[in-house]
GUMIMAR-841099 format. One line per field, with one value per residue (C-alpha): residue number from 1; x, y, z; residue in one letter. Coordinates in nm, 4 decimals. Example, Ala and Ser with C-alpha at 12.3 -4.5 7.8 and 13.67 -1.06 7.14 Angstrom:
% GUMIMAR-841099
num: [1|2]
xx: [1.2300|1.3670]
yy: [-0.4500|-0.1060]
zz: [0.7800|0.7140]
residuo: [A|S]
***
This chain:
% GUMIMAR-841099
num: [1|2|3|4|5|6|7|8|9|10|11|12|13|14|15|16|17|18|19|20|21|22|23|24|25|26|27|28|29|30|31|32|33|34|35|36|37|38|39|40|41|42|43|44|45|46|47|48|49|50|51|52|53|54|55|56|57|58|59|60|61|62|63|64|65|66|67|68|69|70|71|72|73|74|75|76|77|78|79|80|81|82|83|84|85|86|87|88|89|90|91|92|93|94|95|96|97|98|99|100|101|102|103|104|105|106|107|108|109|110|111|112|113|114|115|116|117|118|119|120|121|122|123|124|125|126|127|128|129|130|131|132|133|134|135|136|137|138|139|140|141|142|143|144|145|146|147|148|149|150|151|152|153|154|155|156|157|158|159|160|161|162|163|164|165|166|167|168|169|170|171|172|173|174|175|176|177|178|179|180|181|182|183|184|185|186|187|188|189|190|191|192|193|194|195|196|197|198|199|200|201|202|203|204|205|206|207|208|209|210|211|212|213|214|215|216|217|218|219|220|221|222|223|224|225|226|227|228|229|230|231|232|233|234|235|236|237|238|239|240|241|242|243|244|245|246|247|248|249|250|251|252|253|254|255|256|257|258|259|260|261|262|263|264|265|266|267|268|269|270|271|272|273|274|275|276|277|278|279|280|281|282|283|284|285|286|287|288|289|290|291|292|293|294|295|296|297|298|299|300|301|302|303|304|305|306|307|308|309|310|311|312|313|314]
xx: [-0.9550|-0.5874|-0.5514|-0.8542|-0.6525|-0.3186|-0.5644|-0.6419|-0.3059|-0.1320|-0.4789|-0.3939|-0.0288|-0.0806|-0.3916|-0.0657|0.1412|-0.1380|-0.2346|0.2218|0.1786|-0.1108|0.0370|0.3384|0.1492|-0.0571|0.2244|0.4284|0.1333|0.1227|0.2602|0.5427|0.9295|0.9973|1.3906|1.2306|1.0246|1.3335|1.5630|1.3121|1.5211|1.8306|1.6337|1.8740|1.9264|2.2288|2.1520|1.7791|1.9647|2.2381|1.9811|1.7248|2.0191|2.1107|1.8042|1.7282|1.4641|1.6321|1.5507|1.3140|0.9512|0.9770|1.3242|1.2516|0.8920|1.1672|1.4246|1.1274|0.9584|1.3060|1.3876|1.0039|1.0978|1.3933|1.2186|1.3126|1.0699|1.3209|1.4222|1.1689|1.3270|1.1133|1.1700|1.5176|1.4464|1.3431|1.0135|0.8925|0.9639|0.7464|0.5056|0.4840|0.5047|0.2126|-0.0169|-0.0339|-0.2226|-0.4406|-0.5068|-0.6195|-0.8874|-0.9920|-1.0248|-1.1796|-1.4486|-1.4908|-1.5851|-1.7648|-1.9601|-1.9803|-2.1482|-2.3762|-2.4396|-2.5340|-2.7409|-2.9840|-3.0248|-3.1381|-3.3393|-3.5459|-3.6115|-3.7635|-3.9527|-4.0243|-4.2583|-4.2839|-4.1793|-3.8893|-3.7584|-3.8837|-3.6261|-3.3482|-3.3711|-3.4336|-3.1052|-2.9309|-3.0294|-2.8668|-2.5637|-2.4797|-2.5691|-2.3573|-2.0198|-1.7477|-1.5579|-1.8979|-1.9531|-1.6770|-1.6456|-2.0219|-1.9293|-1.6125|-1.8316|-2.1057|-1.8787|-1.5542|-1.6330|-1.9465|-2.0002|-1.6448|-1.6843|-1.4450|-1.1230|-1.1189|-0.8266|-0.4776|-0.4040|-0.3351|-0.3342|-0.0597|0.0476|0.0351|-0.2251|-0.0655|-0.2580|-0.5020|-0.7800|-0.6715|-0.6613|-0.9625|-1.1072|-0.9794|-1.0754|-1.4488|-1.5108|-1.2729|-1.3995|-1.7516|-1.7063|-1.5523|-1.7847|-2.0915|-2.1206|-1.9992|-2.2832|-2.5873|-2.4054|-2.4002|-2.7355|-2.8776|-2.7446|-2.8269|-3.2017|-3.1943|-3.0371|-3.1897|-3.5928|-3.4608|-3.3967|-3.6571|-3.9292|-3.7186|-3.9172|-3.6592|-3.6942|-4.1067|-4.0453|-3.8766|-4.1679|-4.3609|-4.1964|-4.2893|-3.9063|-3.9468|-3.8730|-3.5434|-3.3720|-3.5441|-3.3543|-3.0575|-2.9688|-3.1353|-3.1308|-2.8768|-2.5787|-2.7509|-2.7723|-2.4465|-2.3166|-2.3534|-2.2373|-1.9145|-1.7344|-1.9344|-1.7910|-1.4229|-1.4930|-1.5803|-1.2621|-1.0958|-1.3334|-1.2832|-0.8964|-0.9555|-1.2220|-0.9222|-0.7345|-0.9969|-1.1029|-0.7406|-0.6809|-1.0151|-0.9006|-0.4680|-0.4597|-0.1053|-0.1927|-0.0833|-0.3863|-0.2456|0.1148|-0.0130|-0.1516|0.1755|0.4059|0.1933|0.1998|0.5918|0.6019|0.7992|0.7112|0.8440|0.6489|0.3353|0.4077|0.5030|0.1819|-0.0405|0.0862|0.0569|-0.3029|-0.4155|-0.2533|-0.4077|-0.7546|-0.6836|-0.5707|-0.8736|-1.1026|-0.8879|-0.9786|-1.3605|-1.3527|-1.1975|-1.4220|-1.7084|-1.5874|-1.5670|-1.9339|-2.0540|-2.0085|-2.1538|-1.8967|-1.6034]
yy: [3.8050|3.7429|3.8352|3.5945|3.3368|3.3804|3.3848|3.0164|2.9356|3.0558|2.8778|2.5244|2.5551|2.4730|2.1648|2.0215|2.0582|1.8987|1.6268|1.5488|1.4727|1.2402|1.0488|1.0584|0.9110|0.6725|0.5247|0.5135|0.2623|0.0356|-0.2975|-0.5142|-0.3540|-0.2508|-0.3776|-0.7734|-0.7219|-0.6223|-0.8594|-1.1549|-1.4518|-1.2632|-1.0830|-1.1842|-0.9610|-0.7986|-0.6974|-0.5746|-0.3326|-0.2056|-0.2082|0.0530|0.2454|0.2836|0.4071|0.5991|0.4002|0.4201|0.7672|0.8892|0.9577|1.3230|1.3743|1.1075|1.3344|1.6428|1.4846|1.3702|1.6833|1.8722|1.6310|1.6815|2.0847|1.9815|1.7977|1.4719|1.1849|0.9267|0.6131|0.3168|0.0434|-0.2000|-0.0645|0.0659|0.3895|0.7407|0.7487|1.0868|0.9316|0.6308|0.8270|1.0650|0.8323|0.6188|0.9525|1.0028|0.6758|0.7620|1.0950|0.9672|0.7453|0.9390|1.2534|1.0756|0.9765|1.2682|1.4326|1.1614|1.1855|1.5351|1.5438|1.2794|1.3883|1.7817|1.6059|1.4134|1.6636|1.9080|1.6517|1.5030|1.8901|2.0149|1.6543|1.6804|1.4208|1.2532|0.9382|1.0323|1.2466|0.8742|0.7020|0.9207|0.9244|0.5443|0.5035|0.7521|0.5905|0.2471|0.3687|0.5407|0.2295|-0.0006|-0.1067|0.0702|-0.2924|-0.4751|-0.2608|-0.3064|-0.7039|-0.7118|-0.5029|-0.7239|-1.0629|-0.9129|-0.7076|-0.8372|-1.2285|-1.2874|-1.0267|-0.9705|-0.6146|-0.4814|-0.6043|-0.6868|-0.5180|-0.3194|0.0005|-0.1683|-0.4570|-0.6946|-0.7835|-0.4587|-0.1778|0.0816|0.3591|0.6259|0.3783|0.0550|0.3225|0.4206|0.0766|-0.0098|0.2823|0.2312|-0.0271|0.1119|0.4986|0.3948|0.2255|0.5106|0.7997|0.6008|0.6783|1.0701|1.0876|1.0364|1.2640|1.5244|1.4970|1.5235|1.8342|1.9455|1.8327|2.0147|2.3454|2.3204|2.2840|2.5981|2.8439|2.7732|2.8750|3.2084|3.5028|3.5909|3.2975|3.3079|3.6466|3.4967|3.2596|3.5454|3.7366|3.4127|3.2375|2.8976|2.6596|2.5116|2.8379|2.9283|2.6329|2.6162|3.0218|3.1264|2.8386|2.6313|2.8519|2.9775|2.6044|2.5383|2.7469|2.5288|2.2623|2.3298|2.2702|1.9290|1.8625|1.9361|1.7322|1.4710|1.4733|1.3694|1.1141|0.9861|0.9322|0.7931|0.5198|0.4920|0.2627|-0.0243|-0.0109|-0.0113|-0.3056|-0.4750|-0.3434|-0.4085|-0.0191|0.0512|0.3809|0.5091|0.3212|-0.0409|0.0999|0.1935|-0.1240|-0.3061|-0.0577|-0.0968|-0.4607|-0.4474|-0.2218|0.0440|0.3286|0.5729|0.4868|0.4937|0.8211|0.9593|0.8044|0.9191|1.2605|1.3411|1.1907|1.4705|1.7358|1.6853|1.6829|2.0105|2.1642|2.0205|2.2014|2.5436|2.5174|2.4467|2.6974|2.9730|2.8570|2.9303|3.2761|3.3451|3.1967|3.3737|3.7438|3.7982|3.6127|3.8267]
zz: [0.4579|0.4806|0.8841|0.8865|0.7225|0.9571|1.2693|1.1478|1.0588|1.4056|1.6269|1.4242|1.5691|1.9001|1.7704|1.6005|1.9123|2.1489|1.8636|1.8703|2.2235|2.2098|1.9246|2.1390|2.4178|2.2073|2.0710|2.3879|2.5556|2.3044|2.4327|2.3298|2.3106|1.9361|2.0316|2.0862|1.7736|1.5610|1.6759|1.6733|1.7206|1.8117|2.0987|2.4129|2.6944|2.5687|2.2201|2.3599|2.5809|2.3061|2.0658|2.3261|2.3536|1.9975|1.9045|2.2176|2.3713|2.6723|2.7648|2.9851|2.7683|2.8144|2.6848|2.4019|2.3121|2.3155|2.0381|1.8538|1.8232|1.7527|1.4944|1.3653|1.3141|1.1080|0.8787|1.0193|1.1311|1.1996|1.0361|1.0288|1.2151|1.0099|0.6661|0.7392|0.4906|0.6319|0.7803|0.5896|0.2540|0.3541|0.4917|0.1984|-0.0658|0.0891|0.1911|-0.1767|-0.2372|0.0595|-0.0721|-0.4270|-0.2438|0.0296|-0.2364|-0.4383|-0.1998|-0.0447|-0.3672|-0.4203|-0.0973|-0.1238|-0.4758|-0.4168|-0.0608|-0.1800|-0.4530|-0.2577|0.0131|-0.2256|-0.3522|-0.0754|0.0844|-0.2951|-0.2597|0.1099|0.2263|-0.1546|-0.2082|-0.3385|0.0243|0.1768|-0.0747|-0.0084|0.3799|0.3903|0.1584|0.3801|0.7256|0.5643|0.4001|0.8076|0.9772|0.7574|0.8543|0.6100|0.6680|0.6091|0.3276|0.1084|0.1504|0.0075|-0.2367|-0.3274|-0.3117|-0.5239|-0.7944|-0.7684|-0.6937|-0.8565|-1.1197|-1.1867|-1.2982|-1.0733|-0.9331|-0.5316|-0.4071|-0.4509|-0.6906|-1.0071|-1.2189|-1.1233|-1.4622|-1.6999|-1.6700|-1.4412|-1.6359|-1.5166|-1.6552|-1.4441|-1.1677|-1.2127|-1.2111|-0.8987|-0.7146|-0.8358|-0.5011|-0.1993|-0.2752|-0.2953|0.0137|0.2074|0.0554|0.1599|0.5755|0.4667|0.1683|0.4450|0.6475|0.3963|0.2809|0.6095|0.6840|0.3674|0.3613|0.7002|0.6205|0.2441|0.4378|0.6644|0.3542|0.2084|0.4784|0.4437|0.3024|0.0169|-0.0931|-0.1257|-0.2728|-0.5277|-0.5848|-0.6169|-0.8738|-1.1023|-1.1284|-1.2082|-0.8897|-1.0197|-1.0319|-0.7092|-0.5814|-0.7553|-0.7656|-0.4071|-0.1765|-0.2477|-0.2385|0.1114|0.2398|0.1548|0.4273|0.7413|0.5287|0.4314|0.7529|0.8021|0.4572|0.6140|0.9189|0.7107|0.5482|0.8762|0.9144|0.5655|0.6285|0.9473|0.7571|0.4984|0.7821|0.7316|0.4300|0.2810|0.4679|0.3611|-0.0728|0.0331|-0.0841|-0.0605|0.1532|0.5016|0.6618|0.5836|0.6952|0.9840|1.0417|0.9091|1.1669|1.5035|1.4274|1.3902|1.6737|1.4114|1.6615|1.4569|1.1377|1.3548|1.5207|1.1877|0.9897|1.2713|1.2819|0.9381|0.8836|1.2167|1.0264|0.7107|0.9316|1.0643|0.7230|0.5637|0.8177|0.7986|0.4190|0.4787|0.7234|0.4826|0.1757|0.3896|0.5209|0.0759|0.0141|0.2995|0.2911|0.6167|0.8238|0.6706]
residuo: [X|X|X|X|X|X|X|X|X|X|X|X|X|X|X|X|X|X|X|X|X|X|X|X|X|X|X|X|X|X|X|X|X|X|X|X|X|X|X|X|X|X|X|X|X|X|X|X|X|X|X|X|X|X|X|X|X|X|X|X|X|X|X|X|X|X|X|X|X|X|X|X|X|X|X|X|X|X|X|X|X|X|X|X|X|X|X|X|X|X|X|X|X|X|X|X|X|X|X|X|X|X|X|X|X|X|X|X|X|X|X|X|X|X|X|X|X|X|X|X|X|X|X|X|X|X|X|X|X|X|X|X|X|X|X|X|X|X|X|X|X|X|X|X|X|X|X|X|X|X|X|X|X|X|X|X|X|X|X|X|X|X|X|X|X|X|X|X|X|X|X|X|X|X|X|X|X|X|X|X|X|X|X|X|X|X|X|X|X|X|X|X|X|X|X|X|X|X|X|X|X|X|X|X|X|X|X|X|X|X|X|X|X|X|X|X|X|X|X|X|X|X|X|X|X|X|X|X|X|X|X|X|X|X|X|X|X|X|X|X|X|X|X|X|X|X|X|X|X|X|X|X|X|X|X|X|X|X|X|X|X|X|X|X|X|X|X|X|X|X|X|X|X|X|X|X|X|X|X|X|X|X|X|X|X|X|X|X|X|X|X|X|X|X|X|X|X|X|X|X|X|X|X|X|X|X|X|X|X|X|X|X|X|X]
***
């Protein structure tokens, strides 16, 4: 199990190494000069090119990928020309906001997704299996953006149950409760697209175990359906959908850019927004970078929780 587990480790080295140089790239082609966009009215000639130079810009792209990446083994993502503090701290400090919502959603998704796959294939062809795939074909064809400003018109405007956007309350709160409340709406909205997705798989892979013949030797050794399900199937389904449940975690911080923006969650996905339109390349890069790592540890972990659950791929 542990070479396993270093086999994963030393393949995701190079994925971070190929996922440096597209960010690299990415940012590199965006348009605009980040010297103009720093300087604003003070932008002549002159202090454009002393500016480049001071902070390197001036170098050819491969050398400038080179220092980057060096400075990236040390620890160091540069200073945000924007925010004039180290871009790590930024980064880290915001990822922590990000992670809180996008965990939360993705357990969210992944609960609720498990739970009406299992569902619908012990129901199949009921009216309740027609119920959950009807729900599950609109929640996946909705708009995460869409999604959470119906949500906020509905709940926040008219209802006023919940409030429409940032972390906490602006005048007291700041406890796990107001947290709480104002993580109800932007979670909900980002688990929904990764709950169908989960419960389709499972409904599939759920419907496949069960046509097995352990399973209708179970049956006939009298054990009541529910444990049938819940002992014998389920834990036999829920092996193809582990790494879908990983992959969705990439997905889910990727949907985290929009729907912090549409909630003003103070997370990585609205200073990502804020940095590429302040051209602060080196918040971007930094943001970016650490999002796509994240992805790939979140899909080394799915991949080694389903190597433990099952035996047969160990």
């Amino acid at each position: 199990m542990g070479l396993h587990v270093l086999k994963r480790l030393a393949a995701a080295i190079p994925v971070l190494i190929g996922l440096s140089v597209i960010v690299f790239l990415i940012m590199a082609m965006i348009p605009g000069d980040p010297a103009t966009a720093i300087l604003g009215a003070y932008a002549t000639p002159e202090n454009v090119a002393a500016l480049n130079r001071d902070l390197g810009l001036d170098q050819p792209p491969p050398r400038r990928y080179l220092i980057w990446l060096g400075n990236i083994l040390h620890g160091d993502l540069g200073r945000s020309y924007a925010l004039n503090r180290p871009v790590l701290d930024e980064v880290l400090e915001r990822f922590q906001a990000t992670l809180v919502l996008a965990g939360t959603a993705l357990v969210l998704a992944s609960l609720l997704g498990l739970l009406a796959g299992v569902v619908s294939a012990a129901r199949q062809f009921g009216w309740t299996d027609r119920a959950v795939t009807f729900a599950v074909l609109i929640g996946i064809s909705t708009p995460s953006f869409f999604l959470g400003l119906l949500l906020i018109l509905v709940f926040a405007v008219r209802l006023r149950w919940f409030p429409a956007s940032g972390m906490y309350a602006i005048y007291g709160g700041g406890d796990l409760k107001d947290l709480a409340w104002h993580l109800v709406l932007p979670a909900l909205t980002l688990a929904v697209v990764a709950t169908g997705v989960i419960a389709r798989l499972t409904r599939t892979a759920m419907l496949e175990v069960l046509r097995q013949d352990y399973i209708r030797t179970a049956r006939a050794k009298g054990l009541r359906e529910r444990r049938v399900i819940r002992v014998h199937a389920f834990r036999a389904a829920l092996v193809p959908v582990i790494p879908v449940i990983g992959i969705q975690a990439g997905f889910v911080l990727g949907g985290a850019v929009y729907v912090e923006t549409v909630f003003q969650w103070p997370g990585i996905g609205s200073m990502l927004v804020n940095a590429i339109a302040t051209r602060d390349i080196l918040l971007a890069q930094g943001g970016v970078l650490v999002v796509a790592a994240a992805y790939v540890l979140f899909n080394l972990a799915a991949d080694i929780a389903q190597t433990l659950i099952d035996p047969r791929l160990r």
